[in-house]
C-alpha positions in Angstrom: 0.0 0.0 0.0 1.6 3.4 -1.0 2.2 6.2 1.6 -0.5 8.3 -0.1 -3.5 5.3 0.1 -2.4 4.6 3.5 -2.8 7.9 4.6 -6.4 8.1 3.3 -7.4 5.3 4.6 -6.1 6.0 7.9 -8.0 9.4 7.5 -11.2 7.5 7.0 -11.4 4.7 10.0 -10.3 7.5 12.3 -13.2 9.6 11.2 -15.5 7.3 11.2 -14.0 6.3 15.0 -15.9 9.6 16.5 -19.2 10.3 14.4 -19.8 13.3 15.2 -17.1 14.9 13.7 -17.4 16.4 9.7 -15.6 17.4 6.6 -17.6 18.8 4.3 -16.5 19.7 0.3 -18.3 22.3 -1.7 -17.6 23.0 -5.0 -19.5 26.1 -7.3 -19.5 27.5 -10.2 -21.0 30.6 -11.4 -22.1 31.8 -15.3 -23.5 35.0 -15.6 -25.3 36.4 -18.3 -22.1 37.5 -20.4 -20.0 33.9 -20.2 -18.2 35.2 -17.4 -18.1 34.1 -13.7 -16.5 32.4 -10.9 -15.4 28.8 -9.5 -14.7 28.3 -5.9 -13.5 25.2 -3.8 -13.9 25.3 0.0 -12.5 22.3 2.5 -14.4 22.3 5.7 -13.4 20.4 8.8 -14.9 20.9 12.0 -12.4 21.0 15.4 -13.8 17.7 16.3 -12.2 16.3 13.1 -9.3 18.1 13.2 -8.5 17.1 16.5 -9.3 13.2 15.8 -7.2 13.0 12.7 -4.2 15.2 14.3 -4.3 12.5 16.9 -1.8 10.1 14.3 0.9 10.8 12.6 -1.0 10.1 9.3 -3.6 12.0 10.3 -1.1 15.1 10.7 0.4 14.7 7.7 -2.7 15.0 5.7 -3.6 18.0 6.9 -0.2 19.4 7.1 -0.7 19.3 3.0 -3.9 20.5 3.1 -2.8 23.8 5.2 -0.1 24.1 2.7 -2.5 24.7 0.1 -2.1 28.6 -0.2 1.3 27.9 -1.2 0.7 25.5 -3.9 -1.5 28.2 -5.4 0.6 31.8 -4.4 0.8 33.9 -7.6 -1.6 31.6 -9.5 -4.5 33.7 -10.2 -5.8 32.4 -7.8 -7.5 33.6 -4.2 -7.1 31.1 -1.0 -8.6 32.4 2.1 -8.1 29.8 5.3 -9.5 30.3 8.1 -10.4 28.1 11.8 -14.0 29.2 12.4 -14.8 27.4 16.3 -11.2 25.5 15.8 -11.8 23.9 12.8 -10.1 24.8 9.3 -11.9 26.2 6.3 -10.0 26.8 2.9 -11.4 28.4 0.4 -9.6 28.5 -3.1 -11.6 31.1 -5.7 -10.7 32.2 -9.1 -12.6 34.3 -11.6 -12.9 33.5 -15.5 -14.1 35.4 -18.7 -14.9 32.5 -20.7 -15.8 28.7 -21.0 -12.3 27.7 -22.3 -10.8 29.8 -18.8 -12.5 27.9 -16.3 -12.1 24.1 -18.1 -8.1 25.7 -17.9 -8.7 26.1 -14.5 -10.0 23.4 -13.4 -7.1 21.5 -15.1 -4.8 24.1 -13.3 -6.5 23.1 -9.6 -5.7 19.3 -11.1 -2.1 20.2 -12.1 -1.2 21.7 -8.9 -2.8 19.5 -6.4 -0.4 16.5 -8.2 -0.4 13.3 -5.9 -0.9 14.9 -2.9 -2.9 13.0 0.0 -6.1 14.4 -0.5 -6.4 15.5 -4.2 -9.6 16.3 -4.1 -9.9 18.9 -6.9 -8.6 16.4 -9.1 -12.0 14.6 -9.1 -13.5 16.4 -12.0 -13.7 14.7 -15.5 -14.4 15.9 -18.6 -15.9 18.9 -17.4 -17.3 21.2 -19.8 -19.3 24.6 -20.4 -21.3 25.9 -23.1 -22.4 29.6 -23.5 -24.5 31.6 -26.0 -26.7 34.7 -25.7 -27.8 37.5 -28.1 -29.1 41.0 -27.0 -32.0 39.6 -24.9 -31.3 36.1 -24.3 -28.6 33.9 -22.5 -28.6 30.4 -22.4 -26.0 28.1 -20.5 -25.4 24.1 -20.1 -22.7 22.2 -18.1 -21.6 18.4 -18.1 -19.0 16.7 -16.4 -18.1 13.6 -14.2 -17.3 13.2 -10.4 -15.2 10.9 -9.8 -14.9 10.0 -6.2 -13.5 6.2 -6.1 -10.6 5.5 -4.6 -8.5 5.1 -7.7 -9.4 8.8 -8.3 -8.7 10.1 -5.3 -5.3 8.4 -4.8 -3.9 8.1 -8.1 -2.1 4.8 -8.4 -3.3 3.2 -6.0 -5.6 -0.2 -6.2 -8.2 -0.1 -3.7 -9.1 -3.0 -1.3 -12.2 -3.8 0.1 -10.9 -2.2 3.5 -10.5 1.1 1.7 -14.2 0.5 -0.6 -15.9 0.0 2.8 -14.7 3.0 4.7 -15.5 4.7 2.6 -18.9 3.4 2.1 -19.2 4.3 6.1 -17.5 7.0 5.3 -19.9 8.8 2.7 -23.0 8.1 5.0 -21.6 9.2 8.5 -18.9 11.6 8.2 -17.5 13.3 4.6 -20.3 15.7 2.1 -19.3 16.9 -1.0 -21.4 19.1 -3.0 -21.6 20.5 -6.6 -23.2 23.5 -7.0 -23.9 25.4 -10.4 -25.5 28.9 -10.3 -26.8 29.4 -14.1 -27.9 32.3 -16.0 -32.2 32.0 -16.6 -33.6 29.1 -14.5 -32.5 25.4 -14.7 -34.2 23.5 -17.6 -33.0 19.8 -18.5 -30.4 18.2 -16.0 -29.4 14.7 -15.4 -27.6 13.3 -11.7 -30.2 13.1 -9.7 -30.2 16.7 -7.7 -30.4 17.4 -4.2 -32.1 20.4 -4.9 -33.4 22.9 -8.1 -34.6 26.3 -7.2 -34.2 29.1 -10.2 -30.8 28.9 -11.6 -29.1 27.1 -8.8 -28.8 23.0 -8.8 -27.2 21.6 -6.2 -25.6 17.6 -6.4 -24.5 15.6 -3.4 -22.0 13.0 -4.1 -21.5 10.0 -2.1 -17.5 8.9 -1.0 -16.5 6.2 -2.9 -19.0 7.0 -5.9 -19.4 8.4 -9.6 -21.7 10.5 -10.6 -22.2 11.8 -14.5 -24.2 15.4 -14.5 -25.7 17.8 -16.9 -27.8 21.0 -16.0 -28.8 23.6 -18.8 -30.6 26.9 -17.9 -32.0 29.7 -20.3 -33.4 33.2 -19.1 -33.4 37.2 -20.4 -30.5 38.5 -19.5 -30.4 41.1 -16.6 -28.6 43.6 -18.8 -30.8 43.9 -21.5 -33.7 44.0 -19.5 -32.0 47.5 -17.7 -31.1 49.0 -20.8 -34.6 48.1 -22.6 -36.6 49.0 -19.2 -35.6 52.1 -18.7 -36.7 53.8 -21.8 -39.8 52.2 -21.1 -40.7 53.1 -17.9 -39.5 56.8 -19.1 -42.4 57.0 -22.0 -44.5 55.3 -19.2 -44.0 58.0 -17.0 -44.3 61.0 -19.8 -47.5 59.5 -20.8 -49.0 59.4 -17.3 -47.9 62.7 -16.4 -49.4 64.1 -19.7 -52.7 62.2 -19.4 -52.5 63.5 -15.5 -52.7 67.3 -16.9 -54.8 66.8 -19.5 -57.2 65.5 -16.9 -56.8 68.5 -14.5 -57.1 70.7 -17.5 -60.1 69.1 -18.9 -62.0 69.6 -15.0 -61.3 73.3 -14.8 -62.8 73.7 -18.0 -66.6 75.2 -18.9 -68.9 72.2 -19.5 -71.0 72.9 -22.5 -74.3 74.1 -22.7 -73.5 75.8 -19.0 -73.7 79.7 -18.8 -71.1 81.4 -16.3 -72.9 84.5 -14.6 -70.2 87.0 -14.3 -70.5 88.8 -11.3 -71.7 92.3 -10.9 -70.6 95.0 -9.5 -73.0 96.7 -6.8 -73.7 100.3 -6.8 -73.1 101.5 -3.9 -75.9 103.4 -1.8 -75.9 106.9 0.2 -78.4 107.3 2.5 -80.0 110.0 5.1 -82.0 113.3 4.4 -80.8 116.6 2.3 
């Protein structure tokens, strides 16, 4: 067994040795209207992990690497914030991108960086892919890819035994989450993977340790732009009529009905009285 497999698996049975404890892996991308957007990668571990794995050496080690991740990525292009919210440890690994073919290069970047390492998570993704296309009103958006969370995935080279397939098993129900999350332009049409959740333009997949899962989501939807650009002329010739309308009205009440006679008022002569 190679120092990398052992390590994981030694990650797993002590994880699984307190149950309360959690990791959690969340992993989002969003398109806006114009192509552009973000993808973000945050590791979550709450102090009870932390202070069950840190407990062995292998343990340790693992997430020795995984605070060294800001370094792997310094003067990448990238932004890694880590923090220990309630004495756990949070990274959070964030780039922007202005097209399709810039994030499927980053995501090969996150792969090409993370190497062999213990826990190379972000190396899961397969064949991931993005397709954008709007006009002046209208933007449309669809993603694929593959999650690969198998052993053989996450520890390149390594053949996995049925020790390692059943912690992980345990593993995926009691302790470790990982999420995909795609925030689309529109709302979310077709998808395939079996969603936790669809709400607007957001789906949101949960993964199982030791599983594959193949995913597609496609959205459509007027873009936001347009709408300002188009709207605002509009509700300017809305207003202008109204206003006009308004003081046409008020004119229009002021004025003589016909067939009515106005009396103008007469002066009164004025009176003197007593005797001469």
């Amino acid at each position: 067994m190679t120092r990398p497999l052992r390590r994981f698996v030694a990650l797993a049975l002590l994880a699984l040795s307190v149950g309360a404890c959690e990791m959690t892996v969340d992993v989002a991308t969003r398109v806006g209207d114009d192509g552009t957007g973000s993808f973000r990668i945050v590791f979550a571990f709450d102090e009870e992990f932390i202070d069950v794995v840190r407990s062995t050496d292998e343990g340790a080690a693992t997430l020795d690497e995984l605070a060294d991740t800001g370094a792997q990525f310094a003067g990448s292009g990238w932004i890694v914030r880590q923090t220990q919210p309630d004495g756990g440890l949070r990274i959070d690994i964030s780039r922007t991108f202005k097209d399709p073919e810039e994030l499927e290069a980053a995501i090969r970047d996150v792969a090409d960086r993370s190497g062999d390492r213990a826990l190379a998570f972000p190396t899961v993704f397969r064949d991931f892919r993005l397709d954008h296309s709007s006009n002046f009103f209208r933007a449309s958006a669809g993603v694929t890819g593959t999650v690969d969370l198998t052993p053989e995935r996450l520890v390149p080279g390594a053949e996995a035994g049925e020790q390692l397939r059943e912690a992980l098993k345990r593993a995926a129900r009691d302790v470790f989450r990982f999420r995909v999350r795609l925030d689309l332009p529109g709302r979310v049409g077709e998808y395939r993977g079996d969603p936790e959740s669809v709400a607007g333009g957001t789906i949101v997949w949960a993964i199982p340790f030791g599983e594959t899962l193949e995913f597609a989501a496609s959205s459509s939807g007027y873009k936001t732009s347009s709408l300002l650009i188009v709207g605002g002329p509009v509700v300017a010739l809305i207003v202008a009529a109204a206003t006009v309308l308004l003081l046409r009205r008020r004119r229009d009440r002021n004025a003589p009905i016909p067939g009515w006679e106005v009396a103008e008022k007469s002066e009164a002569t004025p009176t003197h009285g007593g005797s001469a």
